[in-house]
DSSP file (Angstrom, degrees, kcal/mol; ACC not computed):
  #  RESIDUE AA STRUCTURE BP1 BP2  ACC     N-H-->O    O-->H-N    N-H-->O    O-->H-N    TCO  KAPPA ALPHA  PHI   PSI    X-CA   Y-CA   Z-CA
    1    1 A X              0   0    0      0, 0.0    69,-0.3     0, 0.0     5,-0.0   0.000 360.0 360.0 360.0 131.7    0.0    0.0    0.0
    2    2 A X     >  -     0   0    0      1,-0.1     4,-1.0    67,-0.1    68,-0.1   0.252 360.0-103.2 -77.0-145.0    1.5    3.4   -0.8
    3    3 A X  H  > S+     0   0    0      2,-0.2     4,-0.6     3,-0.2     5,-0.1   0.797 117.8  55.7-117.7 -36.5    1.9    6.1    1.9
    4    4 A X  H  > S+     0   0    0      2,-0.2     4,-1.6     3,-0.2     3,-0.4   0.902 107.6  48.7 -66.9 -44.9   -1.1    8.2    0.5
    5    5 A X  H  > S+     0   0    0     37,-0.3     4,-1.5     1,-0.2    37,-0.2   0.899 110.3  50.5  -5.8 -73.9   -3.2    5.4    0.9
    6    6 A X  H  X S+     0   0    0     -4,-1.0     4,-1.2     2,-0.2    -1,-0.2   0.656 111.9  47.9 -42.7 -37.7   -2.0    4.7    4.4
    7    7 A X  H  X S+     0   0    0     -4,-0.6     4,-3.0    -3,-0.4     3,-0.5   0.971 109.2  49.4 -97.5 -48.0   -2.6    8.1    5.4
    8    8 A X  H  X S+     0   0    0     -4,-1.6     4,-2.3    31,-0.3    -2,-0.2   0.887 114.6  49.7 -37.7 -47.6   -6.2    8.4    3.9
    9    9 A X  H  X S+     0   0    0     -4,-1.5     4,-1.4    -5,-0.2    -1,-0.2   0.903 109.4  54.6 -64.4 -45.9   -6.9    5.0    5.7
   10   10 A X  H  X S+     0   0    0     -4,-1.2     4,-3.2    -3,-0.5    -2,-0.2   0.926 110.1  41.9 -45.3 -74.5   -5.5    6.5    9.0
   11   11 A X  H  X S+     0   0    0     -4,-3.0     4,-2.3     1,-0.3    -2,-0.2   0.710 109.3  55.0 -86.1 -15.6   -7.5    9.4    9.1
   12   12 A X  H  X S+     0   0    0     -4,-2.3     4,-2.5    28,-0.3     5,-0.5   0.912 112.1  49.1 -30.7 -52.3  -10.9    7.7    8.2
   13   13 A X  H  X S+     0   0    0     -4,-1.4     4,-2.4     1,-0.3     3,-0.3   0.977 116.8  40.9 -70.2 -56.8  -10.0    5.4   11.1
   14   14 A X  H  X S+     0   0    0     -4,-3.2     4,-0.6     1,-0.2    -1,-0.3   0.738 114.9  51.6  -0.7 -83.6   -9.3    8.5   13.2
   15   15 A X  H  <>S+     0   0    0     -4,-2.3     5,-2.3     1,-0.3     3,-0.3   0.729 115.2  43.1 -50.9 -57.7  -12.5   10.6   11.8
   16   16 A X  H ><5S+     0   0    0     -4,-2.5     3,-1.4    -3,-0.3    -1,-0.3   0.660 109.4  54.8 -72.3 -32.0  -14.7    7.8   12.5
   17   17 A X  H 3<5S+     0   0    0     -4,-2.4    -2,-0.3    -5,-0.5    -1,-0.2   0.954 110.2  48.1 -82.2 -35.6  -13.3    6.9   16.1
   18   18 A X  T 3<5S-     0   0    0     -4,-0.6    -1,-0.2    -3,-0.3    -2,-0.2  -0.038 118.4-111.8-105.3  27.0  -13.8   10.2   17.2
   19   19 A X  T < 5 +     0   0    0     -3,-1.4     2,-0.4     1,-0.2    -3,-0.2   0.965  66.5 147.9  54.9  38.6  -17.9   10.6   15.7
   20   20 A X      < -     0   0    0     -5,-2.3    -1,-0.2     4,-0.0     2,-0.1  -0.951  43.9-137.6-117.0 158.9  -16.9   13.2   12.9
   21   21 A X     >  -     0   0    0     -2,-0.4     4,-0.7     1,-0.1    -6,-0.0  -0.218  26.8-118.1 -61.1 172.2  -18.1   13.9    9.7
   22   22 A X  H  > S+     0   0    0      2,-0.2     4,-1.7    -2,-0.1     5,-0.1   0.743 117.4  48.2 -69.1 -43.1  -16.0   14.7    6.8
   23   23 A X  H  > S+     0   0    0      1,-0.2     4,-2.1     3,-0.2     5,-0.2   0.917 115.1  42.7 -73.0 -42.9  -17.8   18.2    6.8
   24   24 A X  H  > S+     0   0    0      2,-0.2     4,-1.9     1,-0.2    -1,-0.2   0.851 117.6  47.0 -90.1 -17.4  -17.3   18.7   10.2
   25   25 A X  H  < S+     0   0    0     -4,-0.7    -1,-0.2     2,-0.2    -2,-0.1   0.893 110.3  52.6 -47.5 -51.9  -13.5   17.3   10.0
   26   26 A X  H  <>S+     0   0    0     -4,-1.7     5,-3.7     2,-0.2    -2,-0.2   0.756 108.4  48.1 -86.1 -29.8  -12.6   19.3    7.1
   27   27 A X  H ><5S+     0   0    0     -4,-2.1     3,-5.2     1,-0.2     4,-0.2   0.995 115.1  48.2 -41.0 -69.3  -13.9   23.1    8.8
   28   28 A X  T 3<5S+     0   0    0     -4,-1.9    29,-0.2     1,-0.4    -1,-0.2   0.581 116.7  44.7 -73.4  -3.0  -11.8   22.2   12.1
   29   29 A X  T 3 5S-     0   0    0      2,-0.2    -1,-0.4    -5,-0.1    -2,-0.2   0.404 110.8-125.6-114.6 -20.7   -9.0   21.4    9.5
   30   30 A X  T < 5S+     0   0    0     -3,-5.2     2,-0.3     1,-0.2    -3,-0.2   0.873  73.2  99.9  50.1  41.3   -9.5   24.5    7.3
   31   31 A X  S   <S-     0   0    0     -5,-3.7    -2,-0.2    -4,-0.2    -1,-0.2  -0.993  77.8 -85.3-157.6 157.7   -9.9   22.7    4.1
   32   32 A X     >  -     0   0    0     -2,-0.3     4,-4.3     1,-0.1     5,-0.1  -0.053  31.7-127.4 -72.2 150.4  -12.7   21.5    1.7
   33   33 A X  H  > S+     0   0    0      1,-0.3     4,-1.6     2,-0.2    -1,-0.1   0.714 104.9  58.7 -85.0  -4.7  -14.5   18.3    2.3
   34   34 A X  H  > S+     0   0    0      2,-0.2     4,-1.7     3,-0.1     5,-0.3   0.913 102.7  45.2 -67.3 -42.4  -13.8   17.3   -1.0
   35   35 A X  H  > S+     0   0    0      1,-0.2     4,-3.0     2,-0.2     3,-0.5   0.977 109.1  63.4 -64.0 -37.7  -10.5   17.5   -0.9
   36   36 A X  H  X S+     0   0    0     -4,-4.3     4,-3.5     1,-0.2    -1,-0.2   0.942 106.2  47.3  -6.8 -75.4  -11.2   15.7    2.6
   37   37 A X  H  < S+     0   0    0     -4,-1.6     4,-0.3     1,-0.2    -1,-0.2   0.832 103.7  59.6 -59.8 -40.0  -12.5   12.9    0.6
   38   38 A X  H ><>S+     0   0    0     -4,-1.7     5,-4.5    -3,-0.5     6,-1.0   0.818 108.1  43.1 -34.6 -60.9   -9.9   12.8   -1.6
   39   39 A X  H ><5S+     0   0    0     -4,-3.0     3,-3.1    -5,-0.3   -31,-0.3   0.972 108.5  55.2 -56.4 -58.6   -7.3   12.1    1.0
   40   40 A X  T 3<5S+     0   0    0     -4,-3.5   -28,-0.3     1,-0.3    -1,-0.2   0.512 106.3  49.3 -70.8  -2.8   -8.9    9.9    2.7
   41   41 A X  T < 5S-     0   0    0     -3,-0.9    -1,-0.3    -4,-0.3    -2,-0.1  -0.110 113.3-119.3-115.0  26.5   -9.5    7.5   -0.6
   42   42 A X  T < 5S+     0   0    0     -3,-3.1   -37,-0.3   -38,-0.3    -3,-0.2   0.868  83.8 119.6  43.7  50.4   -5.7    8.1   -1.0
   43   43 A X      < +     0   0    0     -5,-4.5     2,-0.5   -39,-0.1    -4,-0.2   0.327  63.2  80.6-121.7  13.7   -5.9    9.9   -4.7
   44   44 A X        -     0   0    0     -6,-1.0     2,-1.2    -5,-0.2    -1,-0.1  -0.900  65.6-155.6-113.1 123.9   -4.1   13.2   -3.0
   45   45 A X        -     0   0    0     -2,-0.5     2,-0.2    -3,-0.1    -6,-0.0  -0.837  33.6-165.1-105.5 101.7   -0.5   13.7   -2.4
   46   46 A X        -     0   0    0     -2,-1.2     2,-0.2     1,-0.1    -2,-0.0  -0.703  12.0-111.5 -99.0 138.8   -1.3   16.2    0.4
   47   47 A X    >>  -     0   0    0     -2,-0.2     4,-2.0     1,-0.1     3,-0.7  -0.316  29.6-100.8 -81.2 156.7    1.6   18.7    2.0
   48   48 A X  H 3> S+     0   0    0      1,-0.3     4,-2.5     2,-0.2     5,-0.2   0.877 116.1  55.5 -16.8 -68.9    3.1   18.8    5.1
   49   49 A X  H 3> S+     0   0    0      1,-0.2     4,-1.4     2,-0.2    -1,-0.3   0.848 106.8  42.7 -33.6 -64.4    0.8   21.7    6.1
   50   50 A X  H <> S+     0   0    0     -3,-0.7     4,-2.0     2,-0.2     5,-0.4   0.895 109.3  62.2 -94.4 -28.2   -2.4   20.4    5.6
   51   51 A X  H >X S+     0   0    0     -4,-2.0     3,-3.3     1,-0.2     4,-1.6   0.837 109.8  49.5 -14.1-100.7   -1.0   16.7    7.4
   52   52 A X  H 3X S+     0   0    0     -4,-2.5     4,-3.2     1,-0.3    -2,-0.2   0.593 106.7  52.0 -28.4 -40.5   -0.5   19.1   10.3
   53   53 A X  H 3X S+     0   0    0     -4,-1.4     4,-2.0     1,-0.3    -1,-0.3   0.920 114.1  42.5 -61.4 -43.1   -4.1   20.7   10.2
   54   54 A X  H <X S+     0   0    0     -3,-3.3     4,-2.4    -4,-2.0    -1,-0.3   0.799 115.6  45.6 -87.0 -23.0   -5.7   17.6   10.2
   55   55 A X  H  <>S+     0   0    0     -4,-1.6     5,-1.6    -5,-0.4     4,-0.4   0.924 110.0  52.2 -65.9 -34.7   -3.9   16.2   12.5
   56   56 A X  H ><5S+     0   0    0     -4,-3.2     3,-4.1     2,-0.2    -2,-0.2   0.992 115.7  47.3 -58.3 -69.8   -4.0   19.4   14.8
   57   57 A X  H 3<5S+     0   0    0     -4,-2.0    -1,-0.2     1,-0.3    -2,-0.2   0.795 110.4  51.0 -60.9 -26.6   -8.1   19.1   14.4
   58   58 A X  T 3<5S-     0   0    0     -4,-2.4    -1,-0.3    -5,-0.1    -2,-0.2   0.680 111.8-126.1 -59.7 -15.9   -8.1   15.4   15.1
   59   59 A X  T < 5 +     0   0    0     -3,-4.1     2,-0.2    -4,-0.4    -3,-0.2   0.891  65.8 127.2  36.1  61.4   -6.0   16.0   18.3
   60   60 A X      < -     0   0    0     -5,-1.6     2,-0.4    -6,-0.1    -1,-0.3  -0.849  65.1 -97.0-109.7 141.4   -3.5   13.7   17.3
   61   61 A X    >>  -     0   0    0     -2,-0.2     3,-3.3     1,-0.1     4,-0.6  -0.683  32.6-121.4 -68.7 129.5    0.0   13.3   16.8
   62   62 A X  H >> S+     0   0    0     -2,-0.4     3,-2.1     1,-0.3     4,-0.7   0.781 110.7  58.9  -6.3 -70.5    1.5   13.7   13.4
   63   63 A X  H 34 S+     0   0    0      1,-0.3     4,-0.3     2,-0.2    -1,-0.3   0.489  88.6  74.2 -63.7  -8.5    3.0   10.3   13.4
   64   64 A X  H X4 S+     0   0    0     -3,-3.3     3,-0.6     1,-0.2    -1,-0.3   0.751  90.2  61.8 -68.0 -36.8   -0.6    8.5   13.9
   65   65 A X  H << S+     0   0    0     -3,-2.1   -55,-0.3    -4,-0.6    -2,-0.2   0.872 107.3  40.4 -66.4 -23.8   -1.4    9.2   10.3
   66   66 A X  T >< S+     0   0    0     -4,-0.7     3,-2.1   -56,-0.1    -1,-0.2   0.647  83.2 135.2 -86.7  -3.6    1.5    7.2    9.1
   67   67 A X  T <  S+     0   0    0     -3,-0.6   -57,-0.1    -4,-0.3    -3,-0.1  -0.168  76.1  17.7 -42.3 134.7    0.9    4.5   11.6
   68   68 A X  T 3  S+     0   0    0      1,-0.3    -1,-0.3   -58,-0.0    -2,-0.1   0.022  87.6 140.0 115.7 -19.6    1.2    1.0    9.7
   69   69 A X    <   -     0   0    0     -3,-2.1     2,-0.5     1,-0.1    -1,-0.3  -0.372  31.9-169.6 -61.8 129.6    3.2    2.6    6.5
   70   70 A X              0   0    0    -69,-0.3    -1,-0.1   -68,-0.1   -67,-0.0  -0.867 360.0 360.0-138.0  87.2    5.9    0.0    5.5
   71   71 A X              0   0    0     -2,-0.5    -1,-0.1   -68,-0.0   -68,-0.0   0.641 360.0 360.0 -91.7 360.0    7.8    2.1    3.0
């Protein structure tokens, strides 16, 4: 599985453990819920930056979106 994958998989698991939407994920995150959706079916190679946002609005550490990644 590549690393966008991984990370899309990641933050479903997240997003879903913690009762959010994808609309309400992608406000606290400061980015459109498409693009949301995007990530999260791994067909965006997302930057550093917005990593951190979502991670910030999940109230997670960075490194929990890469959890499981065997690059």
């Amino acid at each position: 599985m590549d690393i966008c994958s991984t990370i899309g998989i990641n933050i479903r698991k997240l997003r879903n453990s913690k009762k959010l939407s994808q609309e309400e994920l992608a406000f606290e995150a400061g980015i459109d819920r498409s693009y949301l959706s995007e990530i999260e079916n791994g067909y965006k190679n997302l930057s550093v930056t917005v990593l951190a946002q979502i991670a910030t609005a999940l109230k997670v550490d960075i490194n929990e979106l890469f959890k499981g990644y065997r690059g």
